[in-house]
C-alpha positions as CSV (number, residue, x, y, z in Angstrom):
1,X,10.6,14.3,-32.0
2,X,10.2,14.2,-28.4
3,X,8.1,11.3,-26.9
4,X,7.7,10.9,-23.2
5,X,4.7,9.0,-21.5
6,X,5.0,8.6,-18.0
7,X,3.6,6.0,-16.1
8,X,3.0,4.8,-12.1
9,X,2.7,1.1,-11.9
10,X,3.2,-0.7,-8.7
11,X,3.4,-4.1,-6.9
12,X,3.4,-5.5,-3.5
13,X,4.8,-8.8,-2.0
14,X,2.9,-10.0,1.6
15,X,3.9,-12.3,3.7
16,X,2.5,-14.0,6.5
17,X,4.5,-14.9,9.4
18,X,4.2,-17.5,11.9
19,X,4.8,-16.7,15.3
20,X,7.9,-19.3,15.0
21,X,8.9,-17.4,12.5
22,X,8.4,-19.5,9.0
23,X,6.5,-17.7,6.1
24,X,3.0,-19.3,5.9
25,X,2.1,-17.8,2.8
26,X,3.5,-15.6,0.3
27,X,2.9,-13.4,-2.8
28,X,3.9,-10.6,-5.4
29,X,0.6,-8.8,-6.8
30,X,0.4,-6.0,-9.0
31,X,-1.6,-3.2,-7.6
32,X,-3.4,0.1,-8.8
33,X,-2.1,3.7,-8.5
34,X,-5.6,5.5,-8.2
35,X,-6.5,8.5,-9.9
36,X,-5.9,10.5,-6.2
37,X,-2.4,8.7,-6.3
38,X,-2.0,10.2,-9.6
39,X,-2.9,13.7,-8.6
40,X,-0.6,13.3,-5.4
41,X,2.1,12.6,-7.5
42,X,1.4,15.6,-9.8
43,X,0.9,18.0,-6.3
44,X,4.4,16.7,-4.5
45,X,6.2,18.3,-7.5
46,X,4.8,21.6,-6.6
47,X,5.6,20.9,-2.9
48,X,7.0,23.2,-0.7
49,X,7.4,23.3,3.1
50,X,4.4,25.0,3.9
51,X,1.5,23.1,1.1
52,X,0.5,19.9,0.5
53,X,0.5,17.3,-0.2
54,X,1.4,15.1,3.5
55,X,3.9,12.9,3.0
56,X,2.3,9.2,2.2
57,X,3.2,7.3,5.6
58,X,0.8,4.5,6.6
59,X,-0.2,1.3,5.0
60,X,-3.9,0.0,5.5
61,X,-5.3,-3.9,5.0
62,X,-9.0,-5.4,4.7
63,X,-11.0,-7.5,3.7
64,X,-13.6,-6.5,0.3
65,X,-12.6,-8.3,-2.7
66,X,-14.3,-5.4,-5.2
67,X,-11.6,-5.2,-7.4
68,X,-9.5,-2.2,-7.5
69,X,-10.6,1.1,-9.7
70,X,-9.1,4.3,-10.8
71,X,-11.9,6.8,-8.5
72,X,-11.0,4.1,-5.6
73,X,-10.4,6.4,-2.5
74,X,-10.6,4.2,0.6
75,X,-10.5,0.5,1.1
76,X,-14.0,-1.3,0.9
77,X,-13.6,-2.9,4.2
78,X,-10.6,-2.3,6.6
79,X,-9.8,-4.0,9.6
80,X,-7.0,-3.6,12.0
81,X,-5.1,-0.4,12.8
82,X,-2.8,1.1,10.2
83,X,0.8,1.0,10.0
84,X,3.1,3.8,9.4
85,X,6.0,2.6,7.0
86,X,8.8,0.8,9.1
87,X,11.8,1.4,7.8
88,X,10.7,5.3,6.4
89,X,9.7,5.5,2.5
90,X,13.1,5.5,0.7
91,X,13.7,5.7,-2.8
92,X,16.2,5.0,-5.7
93,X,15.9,6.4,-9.2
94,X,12.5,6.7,-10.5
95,X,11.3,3.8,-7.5
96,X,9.7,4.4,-4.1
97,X,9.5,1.0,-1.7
98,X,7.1,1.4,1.5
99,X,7.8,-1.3,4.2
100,X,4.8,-2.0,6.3
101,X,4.5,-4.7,9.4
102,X,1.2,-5.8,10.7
103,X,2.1,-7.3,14.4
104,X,0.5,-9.8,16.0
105,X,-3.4,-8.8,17.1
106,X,-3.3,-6.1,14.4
107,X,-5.9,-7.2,13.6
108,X,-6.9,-8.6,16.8
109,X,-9.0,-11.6,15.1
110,X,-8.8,-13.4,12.1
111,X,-8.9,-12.0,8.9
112,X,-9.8,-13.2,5.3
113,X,-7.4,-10.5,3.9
114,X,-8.1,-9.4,0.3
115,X,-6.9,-5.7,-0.1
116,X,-4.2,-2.8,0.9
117,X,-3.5,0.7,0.5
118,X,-1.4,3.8,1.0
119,X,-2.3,6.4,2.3
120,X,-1.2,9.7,3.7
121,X,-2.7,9.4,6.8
122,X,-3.4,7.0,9.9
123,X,-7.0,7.5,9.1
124,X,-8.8,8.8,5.9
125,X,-6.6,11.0,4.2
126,X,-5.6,10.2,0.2
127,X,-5.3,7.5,-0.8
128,X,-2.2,6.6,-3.5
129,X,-3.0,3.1,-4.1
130,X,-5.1,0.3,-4.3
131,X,-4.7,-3.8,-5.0
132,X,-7.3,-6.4,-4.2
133,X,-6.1,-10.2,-4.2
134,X,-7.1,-14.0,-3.4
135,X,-7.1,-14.4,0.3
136,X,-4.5,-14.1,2.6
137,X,-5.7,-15.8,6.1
138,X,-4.3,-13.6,8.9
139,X,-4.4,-15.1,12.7
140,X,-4.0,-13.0,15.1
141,X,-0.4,-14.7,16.4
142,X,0.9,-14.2,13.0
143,X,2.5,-10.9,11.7
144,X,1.9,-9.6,8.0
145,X,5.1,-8.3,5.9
146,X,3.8,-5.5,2.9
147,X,7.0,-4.6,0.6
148,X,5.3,-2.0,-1.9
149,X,6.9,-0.7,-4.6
150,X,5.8,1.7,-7.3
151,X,7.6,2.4,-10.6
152,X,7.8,5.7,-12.3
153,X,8.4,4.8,-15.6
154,X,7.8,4.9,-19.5
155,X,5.4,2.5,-20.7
């Protein structure tokens, strides 16, 4: 008997940085793959040069506290400009970690952060996934550190 049941979970660690350089506040939350994630990952094995799925490349933030849901296709509130993943994606095994930086003035005023995404694009695009959390106070001097990784594994 064969059994196989695939699964995408993910989780994120954010940290914000002083402009000194000491971590004012950090933490590891688990986050959503959305049901558009899902399908992405589905389409990217049928990927050749010419189709799509775009490559995921650009980590969002904001500031809605809805909590995260499988139809979820945009953030409930963003603010700031999007990053593209700094290093690139990489990978290991069945595990992909996204590296995203939020610079000082990105955003340019403070923020009450409660959510993040990936996404595909550096505006709209699909989204892959979703996490809300308790607040994470963002000043504009301070930079914000997202490690994401999602897990491709058997539950």
């Amino acid at each position: 008997m064969i059994y196989e049941d695939l699964a995408a979970v993910g989780r994120l660690t954010i940290q914000v940085i002083s402009p000194e350089g000491t971590i004012k506040d950090e933490r590891t939350i688990k986050n959503l793959v959305v049901d558009t994630g899902k399908t992405f990952i589905a389409a990217s094995m049928l990927k050749t040069t010419s189709n799509s799925p775009a490559a995921m490349t650009h980590m969002a933030i904001g500031t809605n506290a809805t909590a995260a849901a499988a139809g979820d296709t945009a953030l409930g509130s963003e603010v700031g400009t999007r990053v593209t993943f700094s290093p690139a994606a990489s990978n290991a095994s069945n595990v992909v970690t996204y590296v995203g930086t939020f610079l000082p003035n990105n955003p340019a005023t403070s923020q009450g952060l409660q959510e993040a995404g990936i996404f595909n694009a550096s505006s709209g695009g699909t989204m892959l996934c979703r996490t809300t959390f308790a607040v994470v106070n963002k000043d504009p001097a301070d930079t914000l550190a997202i490690t994401w990784t999602i897990t491709i594994n058997a539950p």
